[in-house]
C-alpha positions in Angstrom: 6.5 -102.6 -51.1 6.8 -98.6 -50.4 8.0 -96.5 -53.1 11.0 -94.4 -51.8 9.2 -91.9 -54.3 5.9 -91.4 -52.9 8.2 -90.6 -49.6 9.9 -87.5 -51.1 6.5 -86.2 -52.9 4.7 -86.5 -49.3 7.6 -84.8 -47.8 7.6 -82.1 -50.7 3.8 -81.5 -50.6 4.0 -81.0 -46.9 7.0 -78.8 -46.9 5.5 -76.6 -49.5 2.0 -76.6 -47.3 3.9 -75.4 -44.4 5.6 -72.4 -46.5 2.3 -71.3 -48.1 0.6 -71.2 -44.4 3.6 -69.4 -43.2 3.1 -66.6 -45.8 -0.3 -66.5 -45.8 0.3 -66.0 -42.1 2.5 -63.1 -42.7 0.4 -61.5 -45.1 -2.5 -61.3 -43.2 -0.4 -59.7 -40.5 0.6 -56.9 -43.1 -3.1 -56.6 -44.1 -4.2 -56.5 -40.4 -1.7 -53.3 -39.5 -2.6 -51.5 -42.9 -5.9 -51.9 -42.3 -6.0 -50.6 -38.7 -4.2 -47.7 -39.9 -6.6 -46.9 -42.6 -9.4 -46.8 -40.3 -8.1 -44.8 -37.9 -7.0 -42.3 -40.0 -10.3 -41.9 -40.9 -11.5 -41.3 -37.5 -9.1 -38.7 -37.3 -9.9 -37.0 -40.5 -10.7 -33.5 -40.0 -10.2 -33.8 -35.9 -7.1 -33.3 -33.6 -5.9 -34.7 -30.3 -8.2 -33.6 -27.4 -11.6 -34.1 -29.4 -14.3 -35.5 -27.5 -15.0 -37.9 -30.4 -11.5 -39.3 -30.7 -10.0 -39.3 -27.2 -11.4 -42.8 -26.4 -9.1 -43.7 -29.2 -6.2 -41.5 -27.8 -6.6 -43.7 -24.6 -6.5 -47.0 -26.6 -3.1 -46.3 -28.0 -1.9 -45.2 -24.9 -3.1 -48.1 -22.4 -3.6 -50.7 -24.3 -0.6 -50.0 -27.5 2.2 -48.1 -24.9 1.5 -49.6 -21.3 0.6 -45.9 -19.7 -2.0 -45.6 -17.9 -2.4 -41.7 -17.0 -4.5 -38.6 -17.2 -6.2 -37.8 -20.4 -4.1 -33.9 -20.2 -1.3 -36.4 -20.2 -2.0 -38.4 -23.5 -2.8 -35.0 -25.4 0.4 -33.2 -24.1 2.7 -35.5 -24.6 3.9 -37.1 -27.6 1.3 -40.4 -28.7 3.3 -41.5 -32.0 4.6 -44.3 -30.8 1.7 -45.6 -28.4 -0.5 -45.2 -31.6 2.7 -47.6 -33.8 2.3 -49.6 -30.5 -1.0 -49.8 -30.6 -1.4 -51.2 -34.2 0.9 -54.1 -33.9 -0.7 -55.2 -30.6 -3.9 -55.0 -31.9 -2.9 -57.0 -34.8 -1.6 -59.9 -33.1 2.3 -59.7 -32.9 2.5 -60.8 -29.6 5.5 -60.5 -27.8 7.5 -60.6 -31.2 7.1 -56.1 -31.1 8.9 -54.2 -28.4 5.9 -52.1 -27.6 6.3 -48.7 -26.0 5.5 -44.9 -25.7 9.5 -44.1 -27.4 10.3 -44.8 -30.9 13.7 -45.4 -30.3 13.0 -48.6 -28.2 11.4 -50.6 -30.5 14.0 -49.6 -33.0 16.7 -50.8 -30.9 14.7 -54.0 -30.0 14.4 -54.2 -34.2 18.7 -54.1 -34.3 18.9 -56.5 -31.8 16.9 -58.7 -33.6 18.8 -58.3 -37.1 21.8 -59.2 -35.1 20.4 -62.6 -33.6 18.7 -63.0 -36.7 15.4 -63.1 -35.2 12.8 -63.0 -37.8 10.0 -60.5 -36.5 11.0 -56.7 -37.0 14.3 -56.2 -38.4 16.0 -52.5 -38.5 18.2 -51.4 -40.8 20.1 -48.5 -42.4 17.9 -46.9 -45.3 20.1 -48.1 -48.1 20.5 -51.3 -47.2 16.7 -52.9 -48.2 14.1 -52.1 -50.1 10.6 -51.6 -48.1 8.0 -52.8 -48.7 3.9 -52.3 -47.3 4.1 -53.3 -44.1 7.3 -51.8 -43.1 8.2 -48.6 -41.0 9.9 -45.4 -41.7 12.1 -43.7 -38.9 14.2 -40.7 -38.7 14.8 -38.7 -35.0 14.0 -35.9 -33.5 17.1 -34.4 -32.7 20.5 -34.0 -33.5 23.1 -36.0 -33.4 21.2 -38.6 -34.9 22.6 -41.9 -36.9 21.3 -45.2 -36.9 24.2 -46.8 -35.2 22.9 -44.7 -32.2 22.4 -47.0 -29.1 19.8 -45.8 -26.3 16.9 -44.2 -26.4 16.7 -40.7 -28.3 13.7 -38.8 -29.8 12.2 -40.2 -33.1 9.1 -40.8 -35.2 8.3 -43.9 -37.2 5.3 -44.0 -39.5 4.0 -47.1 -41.3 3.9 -47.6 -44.9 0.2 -48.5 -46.2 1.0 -48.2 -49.5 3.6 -47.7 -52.4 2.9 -46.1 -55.5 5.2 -45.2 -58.4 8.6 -43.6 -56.2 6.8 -42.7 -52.8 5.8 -45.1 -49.8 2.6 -43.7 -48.5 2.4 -44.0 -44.9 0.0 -43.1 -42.1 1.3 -42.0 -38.4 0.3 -40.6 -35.2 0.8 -37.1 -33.4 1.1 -36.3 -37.1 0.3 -32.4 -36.6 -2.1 -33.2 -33.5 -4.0 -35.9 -35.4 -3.1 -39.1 -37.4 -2.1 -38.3 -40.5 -0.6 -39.6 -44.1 3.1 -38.4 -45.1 5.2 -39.6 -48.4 8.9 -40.8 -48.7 10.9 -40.7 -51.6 12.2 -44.2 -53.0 14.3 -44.9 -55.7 14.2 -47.1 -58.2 14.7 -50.4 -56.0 11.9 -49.1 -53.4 15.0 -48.1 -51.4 14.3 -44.8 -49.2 15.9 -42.0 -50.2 14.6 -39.1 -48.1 17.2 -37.7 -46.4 16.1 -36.8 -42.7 15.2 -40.5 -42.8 17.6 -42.6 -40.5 16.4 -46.5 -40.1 13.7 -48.5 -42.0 12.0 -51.6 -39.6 11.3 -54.5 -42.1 8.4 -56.5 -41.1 8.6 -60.4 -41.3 5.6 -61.3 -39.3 
């Protein structure tokens, strides 16, 4: 005779086996793009855009992260940030769950569009409104005018946080002064952003 029991601890076991691969999934995404991001900023440590030893990388983020395939006067004079953002989650393995592009403000309109279908991937939302956590990015624009309700594309920068420690997100970025570079963001005490110029946060789910 089958005990009804040993049904619903089967069906327990395996529904807790597929949410512990699911996170362990997700974390090793977040440890992939913080760890690409370390070790590029130590390439770049001491160097800026248009040195011989780092433009192959310059290239990378810009072909293979951003789509653009161009001159390499191009990819020095013109703005990399987000072909270097692109270039991390690509290289990581989020698929075609990332909007991946050479403007900030794409991906973070593909992140809105998401939190309004509810599409579990890269989720933007207003600074107040969640906590961040390693993994995540930190946006604000480029130019006035500004909010995060803004639709189209606009001029931003996003940089992604590697670390958090005591009230600051460490992050590392790209184009950061010429070179990829670390900045800190103020949090409060719920690991909510609270520096000001700072207009969207992009949760990461994967």
């Amino acid at each position: 005779m089958v005990n009804k029991k040993n049904f619903v601890y089967i069906g327990a076991a395996i529904a807790a086996l597929v949410l512990l691969r699911s996170l362990t999934k997700r974390s090793n995404f977040k440890k992939k793009i913080v760890k690409l991001a370390n070790d590029e900023l130590k390439k770049w440590q001491g160097k800026k855009e248009g040195n011989n030893t780092t433009i192959q990388e310059l290239r990378n983020y810009w072909k293979q992260g951003a789509g653009v395939t161009a001159s390499d006067n191009y990819y020095i004079n013109n703005a990399w940030s987000a072909a270097f953002i692109s270039w991390i989650m690509k290289t990581a393995g989020a698929g075609d769950k990332f909007k991946y592009s050479a403007r900030h403000s794409e991906y973070i309109q593909a992140a809105k569009q998401n939190r309004k279908n509810n599409v579990k991937s890269f989720q933007a939302f207003r600074k107040n409104e969640q906590p961040v956590k390693v993994g995540d990015l930190i946006c604000y624009p480029r130019q006035a005018g500004v909010t995060y309700d803004t639709p189209g594309n606009y001029y931003a920068h996003c940089d992604l946080i590697t670390e958090i420690k005591n009230d600051k997100a460490v992050t590392i970025g790209g184009n950061v002064s010429d070179t990829v570079k670390q900045s800190t963001y103020n949090l409060d005490a719920d690991n909510k952003v609270t520096t000001e110029k700072v207009h969207a946060i992009i949760k990461t789910y994967l």
